[in-house]
MIROKOL-608846 format. One record per residue (C-alpha): residue number from 1; residue in one letter; x, y, z. Coordinates in pm, 1 decimal. Example, Ala and Ser with C-alpha at 12.3 -4.5 7.8 and 13.67 -1.06 7.14 Angstrom:
2
+-----+---+----------+----------+----------+
:   k : r :        u :        v :        w :
+-----+---+----------+----------+----------+
:   1 : A :   1230.0 :   -450.0 :    780.0 :
:   2 : S :   1367.0 :   -106.0 :    714.0 :
+-----+---+----------+----------+----------+
***
This chain:
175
+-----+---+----------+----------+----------+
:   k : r :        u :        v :        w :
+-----+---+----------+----------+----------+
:   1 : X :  16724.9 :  11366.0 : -16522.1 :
:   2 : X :  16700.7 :  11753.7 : -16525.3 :
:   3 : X :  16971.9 :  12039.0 : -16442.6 :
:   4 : X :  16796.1 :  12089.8 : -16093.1 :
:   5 : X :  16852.0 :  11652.4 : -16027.8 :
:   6 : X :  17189.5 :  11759.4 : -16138.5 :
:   7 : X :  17323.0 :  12005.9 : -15939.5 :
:   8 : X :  17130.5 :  11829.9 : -15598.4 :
:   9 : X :  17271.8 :  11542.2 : -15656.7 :
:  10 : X :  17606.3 :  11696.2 : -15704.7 :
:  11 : X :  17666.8 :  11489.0 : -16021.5 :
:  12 : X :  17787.9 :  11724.9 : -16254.1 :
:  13 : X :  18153.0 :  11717.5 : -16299.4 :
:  14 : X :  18336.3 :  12076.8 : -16135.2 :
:  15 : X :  18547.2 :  12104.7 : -16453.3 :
:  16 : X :  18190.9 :  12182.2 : -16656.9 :
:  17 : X :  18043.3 :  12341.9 : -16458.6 :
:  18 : X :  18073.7 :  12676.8 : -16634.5 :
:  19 : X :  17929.1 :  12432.7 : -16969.3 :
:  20 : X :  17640.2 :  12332.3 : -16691.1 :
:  21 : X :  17598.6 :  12742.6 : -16668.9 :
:  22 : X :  17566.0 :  12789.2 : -17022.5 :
:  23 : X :  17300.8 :  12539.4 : -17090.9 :
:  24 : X :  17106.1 :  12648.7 : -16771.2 :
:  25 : X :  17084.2 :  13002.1 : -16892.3 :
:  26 : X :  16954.7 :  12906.8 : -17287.3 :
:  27 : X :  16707.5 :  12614.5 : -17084.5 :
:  28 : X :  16593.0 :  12894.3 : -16867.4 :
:  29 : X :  16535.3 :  13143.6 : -17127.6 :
:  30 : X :  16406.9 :  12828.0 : -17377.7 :
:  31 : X :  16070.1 :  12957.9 : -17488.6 :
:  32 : X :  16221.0 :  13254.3 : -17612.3 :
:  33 : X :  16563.0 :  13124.9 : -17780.0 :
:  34 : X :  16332.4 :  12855.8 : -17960.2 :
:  35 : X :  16108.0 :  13186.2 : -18063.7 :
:  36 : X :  16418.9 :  13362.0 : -18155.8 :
:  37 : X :  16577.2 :  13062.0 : -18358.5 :
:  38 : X :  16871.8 :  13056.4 : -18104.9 :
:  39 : X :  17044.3 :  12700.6 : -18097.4 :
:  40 : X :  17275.7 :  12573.6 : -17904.5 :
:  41 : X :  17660.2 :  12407.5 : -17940.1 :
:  42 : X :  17773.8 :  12156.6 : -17691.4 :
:  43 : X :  18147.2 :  12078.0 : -17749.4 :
:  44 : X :  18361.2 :  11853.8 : -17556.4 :
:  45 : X :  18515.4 :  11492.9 : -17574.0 :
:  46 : X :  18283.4 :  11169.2 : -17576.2 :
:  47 : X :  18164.8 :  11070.7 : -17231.9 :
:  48 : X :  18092.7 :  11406.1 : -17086.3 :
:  49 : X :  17751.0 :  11441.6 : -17107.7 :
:  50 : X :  17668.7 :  11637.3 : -17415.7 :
:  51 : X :  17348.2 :  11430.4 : -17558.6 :
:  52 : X :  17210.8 :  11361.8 : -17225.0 :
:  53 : X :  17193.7 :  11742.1 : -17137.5 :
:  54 : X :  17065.5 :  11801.4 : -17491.8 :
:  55 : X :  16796.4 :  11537.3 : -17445.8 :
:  56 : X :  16687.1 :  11753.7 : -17087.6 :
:  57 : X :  16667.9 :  12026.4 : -17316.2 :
:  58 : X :  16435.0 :  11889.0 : -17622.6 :
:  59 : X :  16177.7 :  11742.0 : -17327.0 :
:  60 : X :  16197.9 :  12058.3 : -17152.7 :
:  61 : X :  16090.3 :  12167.8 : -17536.1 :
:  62 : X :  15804.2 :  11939.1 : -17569.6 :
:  63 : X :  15684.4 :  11951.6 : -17196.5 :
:  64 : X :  15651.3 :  12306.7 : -17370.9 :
:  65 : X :  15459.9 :  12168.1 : -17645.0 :
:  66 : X :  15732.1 :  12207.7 : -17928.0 :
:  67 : X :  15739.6 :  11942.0 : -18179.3 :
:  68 : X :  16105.1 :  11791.9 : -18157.0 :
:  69 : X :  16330.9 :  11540.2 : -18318.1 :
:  70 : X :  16666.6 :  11400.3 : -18224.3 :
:  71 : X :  16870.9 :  11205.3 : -18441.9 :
:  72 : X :  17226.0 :  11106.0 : -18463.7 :
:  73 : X :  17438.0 :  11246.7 : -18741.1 :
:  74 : X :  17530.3 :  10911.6 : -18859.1 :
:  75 : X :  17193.8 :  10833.6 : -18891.9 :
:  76 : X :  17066.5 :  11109.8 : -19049.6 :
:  77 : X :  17330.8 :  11063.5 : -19335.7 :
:  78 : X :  17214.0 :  10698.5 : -19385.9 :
:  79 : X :  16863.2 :  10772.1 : -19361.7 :
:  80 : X :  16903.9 :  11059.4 : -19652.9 :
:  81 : X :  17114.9 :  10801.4 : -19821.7 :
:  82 : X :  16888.7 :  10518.0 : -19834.3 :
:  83 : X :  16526.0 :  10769.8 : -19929.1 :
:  84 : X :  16736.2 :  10946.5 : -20198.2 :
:  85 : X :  16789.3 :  10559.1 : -20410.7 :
:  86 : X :  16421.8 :  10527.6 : -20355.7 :
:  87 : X :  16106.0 :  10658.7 : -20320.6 :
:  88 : X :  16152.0 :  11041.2 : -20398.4 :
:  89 : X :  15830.4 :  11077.8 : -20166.3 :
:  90 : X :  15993.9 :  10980.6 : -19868.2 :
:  91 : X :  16295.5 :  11112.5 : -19918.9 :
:  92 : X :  16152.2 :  11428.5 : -19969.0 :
:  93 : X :  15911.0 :  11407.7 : -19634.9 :
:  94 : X :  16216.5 :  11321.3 : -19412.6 :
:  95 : X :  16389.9 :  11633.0 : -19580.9 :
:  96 : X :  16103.9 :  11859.4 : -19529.8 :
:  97 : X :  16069.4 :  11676.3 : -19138.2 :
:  98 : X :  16428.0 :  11805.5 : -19057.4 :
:  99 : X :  16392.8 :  12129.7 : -19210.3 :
: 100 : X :  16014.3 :  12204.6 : -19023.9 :
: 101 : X :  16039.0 :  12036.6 : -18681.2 :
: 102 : X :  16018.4 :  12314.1 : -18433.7 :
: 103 : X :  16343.6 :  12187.5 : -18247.7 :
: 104 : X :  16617.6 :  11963.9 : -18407.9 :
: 105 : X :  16898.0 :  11765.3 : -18250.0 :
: 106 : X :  17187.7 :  11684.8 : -18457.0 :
: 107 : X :  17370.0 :  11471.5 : -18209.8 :
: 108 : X :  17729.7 :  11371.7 : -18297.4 :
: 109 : X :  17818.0 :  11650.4 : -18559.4 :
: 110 : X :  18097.9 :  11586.1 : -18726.8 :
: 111 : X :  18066.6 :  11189.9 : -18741.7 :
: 112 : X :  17918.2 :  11227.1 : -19058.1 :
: 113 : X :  18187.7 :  11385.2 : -19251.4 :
: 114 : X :  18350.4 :  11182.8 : -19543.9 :
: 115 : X :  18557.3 :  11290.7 : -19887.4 :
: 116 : X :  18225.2 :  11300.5 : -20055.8 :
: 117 : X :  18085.5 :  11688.9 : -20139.4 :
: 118 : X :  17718.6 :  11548.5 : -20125.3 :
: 119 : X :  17729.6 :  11546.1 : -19740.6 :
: 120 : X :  17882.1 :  11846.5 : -19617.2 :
: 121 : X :  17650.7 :  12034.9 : -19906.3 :
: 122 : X :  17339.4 :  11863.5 : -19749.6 :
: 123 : X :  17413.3 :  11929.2 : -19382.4 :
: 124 : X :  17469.3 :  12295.4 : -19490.7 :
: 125 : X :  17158.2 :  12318.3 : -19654.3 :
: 126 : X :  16963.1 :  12199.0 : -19371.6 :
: 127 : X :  17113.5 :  12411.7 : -19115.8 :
: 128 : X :  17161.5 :  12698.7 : -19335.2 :
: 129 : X :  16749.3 :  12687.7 : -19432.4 :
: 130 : X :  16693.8 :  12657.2 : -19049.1 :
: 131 : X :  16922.6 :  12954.9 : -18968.0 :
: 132 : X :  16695.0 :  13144.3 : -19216.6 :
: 133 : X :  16383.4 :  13072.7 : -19087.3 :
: 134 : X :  16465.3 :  13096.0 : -18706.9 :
: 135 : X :  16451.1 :  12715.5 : -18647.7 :
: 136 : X :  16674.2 :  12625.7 : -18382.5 :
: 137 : X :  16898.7 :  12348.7 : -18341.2 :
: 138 : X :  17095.9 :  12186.1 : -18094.9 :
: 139 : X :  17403.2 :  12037.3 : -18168.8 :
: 140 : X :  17641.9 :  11818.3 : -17994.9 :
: 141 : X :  18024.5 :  11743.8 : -18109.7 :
: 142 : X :  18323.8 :  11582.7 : -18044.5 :
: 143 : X :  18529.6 :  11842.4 : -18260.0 :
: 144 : X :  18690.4 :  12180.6 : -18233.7 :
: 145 : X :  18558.5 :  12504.1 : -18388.3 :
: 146 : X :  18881.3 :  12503.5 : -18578.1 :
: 147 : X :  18729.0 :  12152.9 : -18743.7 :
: 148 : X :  18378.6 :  12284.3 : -18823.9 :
: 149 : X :  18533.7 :  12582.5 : -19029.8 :
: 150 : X :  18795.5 :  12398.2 : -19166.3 :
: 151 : X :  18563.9 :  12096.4 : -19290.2 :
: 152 : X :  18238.5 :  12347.8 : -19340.4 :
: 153 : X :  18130.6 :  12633.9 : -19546.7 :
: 154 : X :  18240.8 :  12994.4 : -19422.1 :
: 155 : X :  17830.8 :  13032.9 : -19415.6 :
: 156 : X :  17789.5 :  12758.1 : -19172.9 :
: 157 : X :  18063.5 :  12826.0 : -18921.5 :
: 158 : X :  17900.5 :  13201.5 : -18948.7 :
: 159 : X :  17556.9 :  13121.7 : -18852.4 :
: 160 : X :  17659.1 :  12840.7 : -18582.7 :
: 161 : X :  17903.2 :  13064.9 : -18433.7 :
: 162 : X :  17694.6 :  13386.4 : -18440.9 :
: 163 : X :  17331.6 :  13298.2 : -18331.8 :
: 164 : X :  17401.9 :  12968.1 : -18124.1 :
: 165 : X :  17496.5 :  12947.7 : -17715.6 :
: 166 : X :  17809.1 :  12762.6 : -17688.2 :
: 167 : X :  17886.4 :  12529.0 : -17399.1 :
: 168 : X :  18239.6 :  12345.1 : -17414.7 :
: 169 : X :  18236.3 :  12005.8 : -17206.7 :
: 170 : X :  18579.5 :  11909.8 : -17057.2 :
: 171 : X :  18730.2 :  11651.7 : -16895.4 :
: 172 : X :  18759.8 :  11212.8 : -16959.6 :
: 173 : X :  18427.2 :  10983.6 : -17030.8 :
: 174 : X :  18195.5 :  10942.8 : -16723.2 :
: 175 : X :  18080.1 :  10617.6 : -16912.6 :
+-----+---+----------+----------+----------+
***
């Protein structure tokens, strides 16, 4: 499934399609926002469409020949959890694999959040060090800018706000 499929096919939902705009525009222009370290934000409820859109995008990115990696937020949080009671080595490979991949995913932002400082502090890290050396994500959420600053660093809600396209999803699940 591409954008083109989608549109032909007519299976895009009218109430996104200015969302369907947004990410057409940074998949058109994807060479140079992934040169540029521009990212992108897709917002909405769960159901509309957000990781299967960002998936178009990251094989659009390798058909490209960007090295890519999609995980789930959830996931990534275990994973770190699990390396860092281990084997420092692979803890610190993972680390260095999210922080170096060309293109990252971080699907589900925001599922990972608990009372614990050690998580937000790592997720900022990661996307902060990206921001800085213009290594784009692309980022898919269920929750409200108003969230991500409340539950984030000022830094953070900076850099995603500032330097990522943002395409708000609308509407009930499709699923």
């Amino acid at each position: 499934m591409d954008f083109d499929w989608l549109r032909k096919h007519g299976s895009f939902p009218k109430e996104n399609a200015e969302a369907y705009d947004v990410v057409k525009k940074y998949s058109d222009n994807l060479k140079a926002n992934l040169d540029s370290g521009k990212g992108l934000i897709l917002r909405g409820p769960a159901g509309t469409g957000k990781t299967s859109i960002a998936v178009s995008i990251l094989k659009q990115a390798m058909a490209l020949g960007k090295g890519c990696l999609m995980i789930s937020m959830p996931n990534l949080l275990d994973t770190m959890l699990t390396l860092s009671k281990g084997d420092n080595v692979a803890y610190l490979r993972f680390e260095q694999k999210l922080r170096n991949i060309p293109l990252l995913l971080l699907d589900d932002f925001g599922a990972e959040y608990s009372k614990s400082d050690w998580v937000p502090s790592k997720v900022e890290s990661i996307i902060i060090d990206r921001y800085n050396r213009m290594k784009p994500i692309i980022l898919t959420t269920n929750y409200s800018d108003a969230w991500t600053e409340k539950n984030y660093s000022q830094r953070v809600y900076d850099r995603l706000r500032g330097e990522y396209a943002v395409a708000i999803f609308n509407g009930a699940s499709h699923r």
